[in-house]
C-alpha positions as CSV (number, residue, x, y, z in Angstrom):
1,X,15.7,-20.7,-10.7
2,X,12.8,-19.3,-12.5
3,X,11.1,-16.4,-12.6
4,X,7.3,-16.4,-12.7
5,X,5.4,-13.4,-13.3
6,X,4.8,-12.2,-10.0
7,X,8.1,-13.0,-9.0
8,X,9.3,-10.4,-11.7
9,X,6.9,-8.3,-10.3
10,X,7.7,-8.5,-6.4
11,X,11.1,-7.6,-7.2
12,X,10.7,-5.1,-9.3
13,X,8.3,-3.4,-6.5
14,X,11.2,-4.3,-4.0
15,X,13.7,-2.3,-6.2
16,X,11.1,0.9,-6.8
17,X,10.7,1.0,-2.8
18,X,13.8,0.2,-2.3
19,X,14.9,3.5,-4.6
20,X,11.8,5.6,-4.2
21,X,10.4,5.1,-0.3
22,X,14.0,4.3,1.8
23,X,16.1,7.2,2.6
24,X,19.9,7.3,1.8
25,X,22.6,8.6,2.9
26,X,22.9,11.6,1.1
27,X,19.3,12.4,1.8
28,X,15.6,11.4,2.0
29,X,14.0,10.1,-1.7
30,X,11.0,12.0,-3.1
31,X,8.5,9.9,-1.9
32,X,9.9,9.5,1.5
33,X,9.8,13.5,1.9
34,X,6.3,13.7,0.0
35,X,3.3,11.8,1.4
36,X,1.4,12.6,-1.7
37,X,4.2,11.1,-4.3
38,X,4.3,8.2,-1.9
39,X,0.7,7.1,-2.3
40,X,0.9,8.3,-5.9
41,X,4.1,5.6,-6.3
42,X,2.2,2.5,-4.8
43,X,-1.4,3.5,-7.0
44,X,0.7,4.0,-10.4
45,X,1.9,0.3,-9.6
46,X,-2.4,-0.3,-10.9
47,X,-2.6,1.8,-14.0
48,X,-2.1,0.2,-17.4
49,X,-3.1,-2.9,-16.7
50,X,0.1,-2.9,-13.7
51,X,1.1,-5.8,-11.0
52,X,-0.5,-3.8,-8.8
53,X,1.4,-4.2,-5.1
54,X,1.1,-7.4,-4.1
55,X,1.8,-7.7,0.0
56,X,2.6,-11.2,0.3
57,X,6.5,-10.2,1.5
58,X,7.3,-8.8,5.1
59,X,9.8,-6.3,3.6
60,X,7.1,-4.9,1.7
61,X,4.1,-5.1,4.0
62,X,7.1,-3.3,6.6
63,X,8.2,-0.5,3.9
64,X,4.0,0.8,3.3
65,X,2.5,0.3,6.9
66,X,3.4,1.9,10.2
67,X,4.8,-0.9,12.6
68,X,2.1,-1.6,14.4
69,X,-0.7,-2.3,11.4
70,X,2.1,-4.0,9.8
71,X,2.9,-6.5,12.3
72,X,-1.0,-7.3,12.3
73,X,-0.9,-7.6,8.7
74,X,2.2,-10.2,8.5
75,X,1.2,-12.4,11.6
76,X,-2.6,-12.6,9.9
77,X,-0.8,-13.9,6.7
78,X,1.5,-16.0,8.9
79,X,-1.0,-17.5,10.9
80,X,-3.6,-18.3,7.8
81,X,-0.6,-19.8,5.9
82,X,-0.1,-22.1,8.3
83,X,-3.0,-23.4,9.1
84,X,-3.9,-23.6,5.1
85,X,-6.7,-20.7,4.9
86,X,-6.6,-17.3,3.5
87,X,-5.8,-14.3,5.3
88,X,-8.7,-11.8,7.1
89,X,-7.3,-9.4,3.6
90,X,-8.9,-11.2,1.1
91,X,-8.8,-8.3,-1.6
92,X,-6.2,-5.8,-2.3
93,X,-6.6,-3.0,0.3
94,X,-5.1,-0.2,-2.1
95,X,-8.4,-0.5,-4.3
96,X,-10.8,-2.6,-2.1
97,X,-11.2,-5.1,-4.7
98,X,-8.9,-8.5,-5.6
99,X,-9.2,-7.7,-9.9
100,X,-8.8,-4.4,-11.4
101,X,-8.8,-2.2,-14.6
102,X,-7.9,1.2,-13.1
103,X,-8.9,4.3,-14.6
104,X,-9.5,8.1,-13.9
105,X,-6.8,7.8,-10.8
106,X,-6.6,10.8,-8.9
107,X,-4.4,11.0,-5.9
108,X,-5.0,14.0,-3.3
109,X,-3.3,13.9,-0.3
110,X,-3.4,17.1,2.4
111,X,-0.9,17.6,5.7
112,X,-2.8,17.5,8.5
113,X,0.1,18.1,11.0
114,X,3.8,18.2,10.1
115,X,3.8,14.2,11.3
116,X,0.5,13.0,9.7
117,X,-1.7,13.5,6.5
118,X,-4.7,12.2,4.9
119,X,-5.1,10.5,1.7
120,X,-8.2,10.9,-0.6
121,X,-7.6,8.0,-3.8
122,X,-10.5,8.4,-6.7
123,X,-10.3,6.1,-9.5
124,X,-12.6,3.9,-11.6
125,X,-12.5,0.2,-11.5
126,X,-13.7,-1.8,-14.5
127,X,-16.3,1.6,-15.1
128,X,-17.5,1.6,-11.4
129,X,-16.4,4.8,-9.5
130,X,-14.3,3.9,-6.1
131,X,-13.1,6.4,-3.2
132,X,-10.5,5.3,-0.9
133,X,-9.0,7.0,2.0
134,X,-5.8,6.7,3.6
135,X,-4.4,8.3,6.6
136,X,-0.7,8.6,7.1
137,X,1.8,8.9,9.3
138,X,5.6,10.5,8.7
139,X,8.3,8.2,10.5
140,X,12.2,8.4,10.5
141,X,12.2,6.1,7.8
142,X,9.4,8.2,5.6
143,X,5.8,8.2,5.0
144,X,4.1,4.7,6.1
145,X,0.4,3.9,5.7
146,X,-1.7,4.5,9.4
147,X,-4.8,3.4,7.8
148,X,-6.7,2.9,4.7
149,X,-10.7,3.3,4.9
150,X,-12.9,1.8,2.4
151,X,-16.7,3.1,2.1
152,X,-18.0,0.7,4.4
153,X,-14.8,-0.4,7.0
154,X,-11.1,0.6,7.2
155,X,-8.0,-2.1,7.1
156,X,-6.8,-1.1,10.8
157,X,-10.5,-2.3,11.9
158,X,-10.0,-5.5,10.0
159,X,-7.7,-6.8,12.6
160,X,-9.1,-5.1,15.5
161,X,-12.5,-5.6,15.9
């Protein structure tokens, strides 16, 4: 079997999560205990002309998003695949856009409660300045991904409104 490019890719991104988000036995990982080196993992995946994280695997799409947001995210993808169309997510969520050149990435995130934080994501895309927000939530498996709000609509509103 062959790789393609994005196959080398996915499962390079299923080996970082698998060694930087899950916890082990001996302990949680970095990013699992840190809800800033989490979103800081999945936006490095963009600089220097990176892969970037693509979600078009369950395992993935389960290890970022809280359950509920990512159950909405895999039966859209399900559901447009089989009837032949693309998904409601037609860009990449992580930096509102489906091409990128990523520069000037800064990564702030605050504790809002000992069980939630928010995200603030600044970065330049192809020159054009680009602020995304992300709110979080810590489960016992780590840090997962409650929301992500763009300047004009947020990804949990995608699939519920």
């Amino acid at each position: 079997m062959a790789l393609t490019r994005r196959g080398v890719a996915h499962l390079l991104l299923v080996a970082t999560l698998g060694v930087g988000f899950a916890s082990t036995q001996a302990g949680s990982s970095v990013a699992a205990d840190d809800p800033e080196a989490f979103v800081a993992a999945i936006y490095q995946r963009y600089e220097n002309g990176g892969e970037g994280v693509p979600l078009d695997d369950a395992g993935t799409v389960r290890a970022l998003f809280e359950p509920r947001l990512a159950e909405l995210i895999v039966a859209d993808s399900d559901e447009a695949a089989a009837l032949g169309d693309v998904s409601k997510l037609d860009g990449d969520p992580f930096i509102d856009a489906q091409d990128w050149d990523i520069t000037e990435l800064l990564v702030s995130v605050e504790a809002t409660t000992p069980d939630r934080a928010d995200g603030t994501i600044t970065f330049k895309n192809f020159g054009e300045p680009k602020l995304i927000e992300m709110r979080l939530v810590r489960l016992d498996e780590g840090w997962r991904i409650r929301d992500i709000l763009w300047p004009e609509r947020s990804l949990r509103g995608l699939y519920t409104h």
